[in-house]
C-alpha positions in Angstrom: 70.0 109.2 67.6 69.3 109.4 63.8 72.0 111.9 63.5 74.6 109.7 65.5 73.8 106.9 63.2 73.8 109.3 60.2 77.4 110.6 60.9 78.8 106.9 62.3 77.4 105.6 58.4 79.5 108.6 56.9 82.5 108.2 59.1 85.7 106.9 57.0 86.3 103.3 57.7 89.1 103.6 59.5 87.2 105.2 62.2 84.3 102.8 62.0 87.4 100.4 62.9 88.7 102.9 66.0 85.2 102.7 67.1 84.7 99.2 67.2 88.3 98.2 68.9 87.1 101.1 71.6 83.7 99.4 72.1 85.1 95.9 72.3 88.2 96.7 74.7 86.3 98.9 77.0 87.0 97.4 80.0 90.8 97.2 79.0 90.8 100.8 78.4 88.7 101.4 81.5 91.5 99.5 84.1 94.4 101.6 81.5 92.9 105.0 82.2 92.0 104.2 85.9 95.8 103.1 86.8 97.0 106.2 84.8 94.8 108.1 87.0 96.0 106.8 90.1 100.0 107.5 89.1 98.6 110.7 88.1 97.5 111.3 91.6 100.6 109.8 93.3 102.9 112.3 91.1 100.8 115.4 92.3 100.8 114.2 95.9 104.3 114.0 96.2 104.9 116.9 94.3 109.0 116.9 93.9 111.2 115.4 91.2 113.8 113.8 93.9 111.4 111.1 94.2 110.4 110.6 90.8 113.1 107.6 90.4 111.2 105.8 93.4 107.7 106.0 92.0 109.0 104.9 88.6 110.9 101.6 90.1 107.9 101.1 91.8 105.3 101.0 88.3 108.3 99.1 86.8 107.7 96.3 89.6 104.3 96.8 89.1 104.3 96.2 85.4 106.6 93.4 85.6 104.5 91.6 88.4 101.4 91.9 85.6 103.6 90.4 82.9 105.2 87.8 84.8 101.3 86.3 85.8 99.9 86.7 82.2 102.8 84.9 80.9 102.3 82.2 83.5 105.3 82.5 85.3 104.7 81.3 88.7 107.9 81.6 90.4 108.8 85.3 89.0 105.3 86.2 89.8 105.4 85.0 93.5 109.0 87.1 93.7 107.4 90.0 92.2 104.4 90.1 93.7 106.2 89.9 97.3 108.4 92.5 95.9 105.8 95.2 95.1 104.0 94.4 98.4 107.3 95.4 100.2 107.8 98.6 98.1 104.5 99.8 98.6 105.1 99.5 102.5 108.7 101.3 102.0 107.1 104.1 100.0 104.0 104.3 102.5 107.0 105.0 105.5 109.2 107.1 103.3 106.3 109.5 101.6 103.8 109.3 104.8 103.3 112.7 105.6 101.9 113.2 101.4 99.8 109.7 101.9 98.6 110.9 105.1 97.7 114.3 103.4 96.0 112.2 100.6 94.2 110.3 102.8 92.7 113.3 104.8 91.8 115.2 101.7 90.1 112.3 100.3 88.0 111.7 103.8 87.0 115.1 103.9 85.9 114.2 100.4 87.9 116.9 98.8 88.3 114.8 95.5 89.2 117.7 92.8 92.2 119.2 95.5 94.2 116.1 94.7 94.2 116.6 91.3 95.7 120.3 92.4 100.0 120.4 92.8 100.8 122.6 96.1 102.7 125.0 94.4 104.7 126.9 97.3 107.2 129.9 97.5 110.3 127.9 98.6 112.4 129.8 101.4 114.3 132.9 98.8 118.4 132.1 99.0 118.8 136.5 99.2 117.8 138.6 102.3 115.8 135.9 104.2 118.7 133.7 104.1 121.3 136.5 105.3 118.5 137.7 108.1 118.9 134.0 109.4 122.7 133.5 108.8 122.8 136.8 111.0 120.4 135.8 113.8 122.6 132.9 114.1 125.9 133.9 113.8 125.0 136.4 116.5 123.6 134.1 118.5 126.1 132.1 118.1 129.0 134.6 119.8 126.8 135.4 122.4 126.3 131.5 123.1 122.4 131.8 123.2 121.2 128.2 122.6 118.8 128.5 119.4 116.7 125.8 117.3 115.2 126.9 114.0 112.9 124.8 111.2 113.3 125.8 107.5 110.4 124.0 105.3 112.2 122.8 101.8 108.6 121.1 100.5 105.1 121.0 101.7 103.6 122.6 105.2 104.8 120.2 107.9 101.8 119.0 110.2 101.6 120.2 113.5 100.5 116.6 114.7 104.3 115.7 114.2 105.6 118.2 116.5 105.3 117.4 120.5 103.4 120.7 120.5 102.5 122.9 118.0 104.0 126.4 120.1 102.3 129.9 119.6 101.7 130.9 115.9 103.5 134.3 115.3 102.9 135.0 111.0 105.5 137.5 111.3 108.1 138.2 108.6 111.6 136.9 109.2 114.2 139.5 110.7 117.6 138.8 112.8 116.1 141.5 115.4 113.0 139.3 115.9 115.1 135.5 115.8 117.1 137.3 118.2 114.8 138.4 121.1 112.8 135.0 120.7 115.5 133.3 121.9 116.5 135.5 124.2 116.6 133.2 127.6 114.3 136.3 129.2 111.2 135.4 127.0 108.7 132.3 127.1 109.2 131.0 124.0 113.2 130.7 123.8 113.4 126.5 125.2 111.5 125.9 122.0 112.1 126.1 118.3 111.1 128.4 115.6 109.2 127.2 112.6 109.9 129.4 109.1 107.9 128.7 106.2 107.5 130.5 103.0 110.3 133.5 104.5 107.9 134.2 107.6 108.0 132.9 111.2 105.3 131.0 111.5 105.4 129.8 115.0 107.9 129.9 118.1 108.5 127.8 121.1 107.3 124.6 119.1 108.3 121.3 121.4 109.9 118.8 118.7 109.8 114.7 119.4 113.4 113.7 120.7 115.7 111.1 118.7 116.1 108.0 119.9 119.3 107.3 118.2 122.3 106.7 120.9 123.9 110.3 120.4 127.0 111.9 121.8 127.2 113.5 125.3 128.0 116.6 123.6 125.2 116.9 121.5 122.1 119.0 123.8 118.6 118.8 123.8 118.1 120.9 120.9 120.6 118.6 119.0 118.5 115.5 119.9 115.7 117.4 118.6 116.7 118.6 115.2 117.5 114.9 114.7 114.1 113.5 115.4 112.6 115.7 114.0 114.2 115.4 110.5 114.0 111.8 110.9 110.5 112.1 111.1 109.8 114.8 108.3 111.9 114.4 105.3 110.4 117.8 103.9 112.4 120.4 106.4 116.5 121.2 108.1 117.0 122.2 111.4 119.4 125.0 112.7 121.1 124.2 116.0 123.0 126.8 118.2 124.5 125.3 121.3 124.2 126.9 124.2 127.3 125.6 126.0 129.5 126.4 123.3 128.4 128.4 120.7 128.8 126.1 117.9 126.6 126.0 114.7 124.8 123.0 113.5 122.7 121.6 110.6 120.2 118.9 110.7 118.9 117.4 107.6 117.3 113.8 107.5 118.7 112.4 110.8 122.0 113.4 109.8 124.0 116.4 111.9 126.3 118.9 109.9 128.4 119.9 112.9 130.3 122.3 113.1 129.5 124.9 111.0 130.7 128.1 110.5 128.0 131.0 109.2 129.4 131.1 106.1 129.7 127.4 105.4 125.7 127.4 107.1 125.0 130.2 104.7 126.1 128.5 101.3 124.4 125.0 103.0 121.2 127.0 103.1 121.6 128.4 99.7 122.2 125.4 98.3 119.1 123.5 99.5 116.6 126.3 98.5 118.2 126.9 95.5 117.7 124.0 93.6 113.9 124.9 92.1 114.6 122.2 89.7 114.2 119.3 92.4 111.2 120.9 93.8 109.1 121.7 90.7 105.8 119.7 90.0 106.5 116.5 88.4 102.8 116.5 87.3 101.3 119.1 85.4 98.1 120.8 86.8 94.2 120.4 85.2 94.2 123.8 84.5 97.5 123.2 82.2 96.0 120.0 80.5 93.2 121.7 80.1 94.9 124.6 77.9 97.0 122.1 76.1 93.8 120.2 75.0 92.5 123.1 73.6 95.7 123.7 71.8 95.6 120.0 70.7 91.6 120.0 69.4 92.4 123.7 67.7 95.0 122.4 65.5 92.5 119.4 64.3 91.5 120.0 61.0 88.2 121.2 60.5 87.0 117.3 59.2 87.3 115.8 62.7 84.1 118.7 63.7 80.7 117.7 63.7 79.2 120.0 61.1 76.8 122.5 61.2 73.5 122.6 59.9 72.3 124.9 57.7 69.3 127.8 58.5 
C-alpha cells in the first residue's frame, strides 16, 4: 500500500488529474463500458456486415432518446422513446434466430462463447457449386422434383424445420444429390440441407408458406418460401417435378424460372461476396494481440519500475 501511495506521490500531475476524474466519474464510466459491452455482444451475435446499418440506426435512436430526456425535452423524448421500443421489437423478429442463439448460450451459462464470432467456411463458388448446378440441371431434364438448402450465415436450427430428416455428413457430389431424390428412395419427398460444401441431412420436412401462391407453384415451392421467410440466413433450390423448371428461393421471394447457368452465376454470386459475411466484431483473441501491441509501444516511463537486488 506504501508503494501505491509512493508511486501515486511521484506520478506527474497530469495523471494525479486522470486519476481523480476516473475516481469521481466511476459510475459514468461504469454504465459507458457496460453499453459498449453489450453492442459489443450484439455485433458478434449477428456476425455479418449487411446488418451493420440496422444496429447503428438503432444506437443512433438510442443515443438520441438519452439526449432528448437530459435536455428535458419531453415531447421528442416520448417520440423517441416509443421509437426505440419499436425497433428493438423489429430487430428481435428480423435477427431472431442470433437472439434466440444468444439467449440459449447465455442459459446454458456459456458467458465467454458470446464474446467468440462463428467464423464458418461459407459454401466455395468452384466445384461444390458446379456438383450442384449439375445435380440439378440433370434433375431438371429428367423432371425429378428436387428441394435443396444452401446455408449463406450461421447453422440453421433444426427446431425451424417441421422435422429435422436423417443426418447424412457426406460431401457434396451430383451422383449422391441425384440418387437422394430419386423417387425410388425414402428420403426424395423431402429436402436436402448443405452446409459448409457437405450434405448435412436429407428428407428434412420444411414449414409451408402461408402466402396465397400460384396454382403452379408445388409443394416444394410452397416450401422453399416458408422456409426462407422464416430463416433469413439460407436459399432454397426448387426442381419441379411437373415441369422441369428451376427455381430459387431467397427471403420469401421466388426466382422462377431459371436456367442452370443463370442458377449457377445466382449461386456464385451469393457465396461470393466474403465481404458481407465477414465479422463486424473483432475476436478477444485479436484485441488481445493488439493490446499487447498497444502496451509494447508505451514508453518505458508508463512501467512500474523495478527494484533493485
Amino acid at each position: 500500500m506504501a508503494y501505491l501511495w509512493t508511486q501515486w506521490l511521484a506520478a506527474p500531475g497530469w495523471v494525479q488529474s486522470l486519476l481523480l476524474l476516473v475516481i469521481q466519474n466511476f459510475r459514468l464510466l461504469l454504465d459507458v463500458g457496460l453499453v459498449l459491452l453489450l453492442i459489443y455482444m450484439i455485433l458478434v451475435i449477428i456476425g455479418e456486415r449487411r446488418t451493420l446499418w440496422m444496429v447503428r440506426g438503432f444506437i443512433v435512436l438510442m443515443l438520441a432518446a438519452a439526449l432528448s430526456r437530459r435536455l428535458d425535452l419531453t415531447l421528442l423524448s416520448f417520440v423517441l422513446d416509443n421509437l426505440v421500443i419499436g425497433s428493438a421489437v423489429a430487430m428481435a423478429f428480423i435477427l431472431q434466430s442470433e437472439f434466440r442463439r444468444f439467449l440459449e448460450q447465455l442459459g446454458r451459462g456459456e458467458i465467454l462463447q458470446l464474446f467468440q464470432s462463428s467464423r464458418r467456411t461459407p459454401l466455395k463458388s468452384g466445384s461444390v457449386t458446379d456438383e450442384i448446378v449439375d445435380a440439378v440441371k440433370e434433375l431438371s431434364q429428367n423432371r425429378t422434383g428436387a428441394l435443396l438448402i444452401l446455408e449463406t450465415g450461421n447453422p440453421i436450427d433444426e427446431r425451424d424445420f417441421s422435422v429435422p430428416g436423417v443426418r447424412l455428413n457426406a460431401e457434396v457430389s451430383k451422383e449422391l444429390l441425384q440418387t437422394i431424390f430419386q423417387t425410388t428412395t425414402l428420403l426424395h419427398d423431402g429436402a436436402v440441407l448443405i452446409r459448409d460444401n457437405r450434405v448435412v441431412a436429407a428428407g428434412v420436412i420444411l414449414p409451408l408458406s402461408e402466402r396465397t401462391a400460384s396454382r403452379q407453384l408445388g409443394t416444394r415451392h410452397r416450401a422453399a418460401m416458408g422456409m426462407t421467410e422464416r430463416v433469413e440466413n439460407c436459399v432454397c433450390v426448387v426442381v419441379s417435378e411437373e415441369t422441369g423448371s428451376i427455381s430459387l428461393a431467397e427471403r420469401g421471394v421466388l426466382y422462377r424460372p431459371l436456367t442452370a447457368s443463370r442458377l449457377k452465376e445466382m449461386l456464385e454470386e451469393r457465396f461470393s461476396q466474403t465481404s458481407d459475411r465477414e465479422p463486424v466484431a473483432p475476436s478477444l483473441q485479436s484485441l488481445s494481440q493488439l493490446w499487447s501491441k498497444v502496451k509494447d509501444s508505451l514508453p518505458g516511463r508508463f512501467s512500474p519500475p523495478k527494484r533493485k537486488g
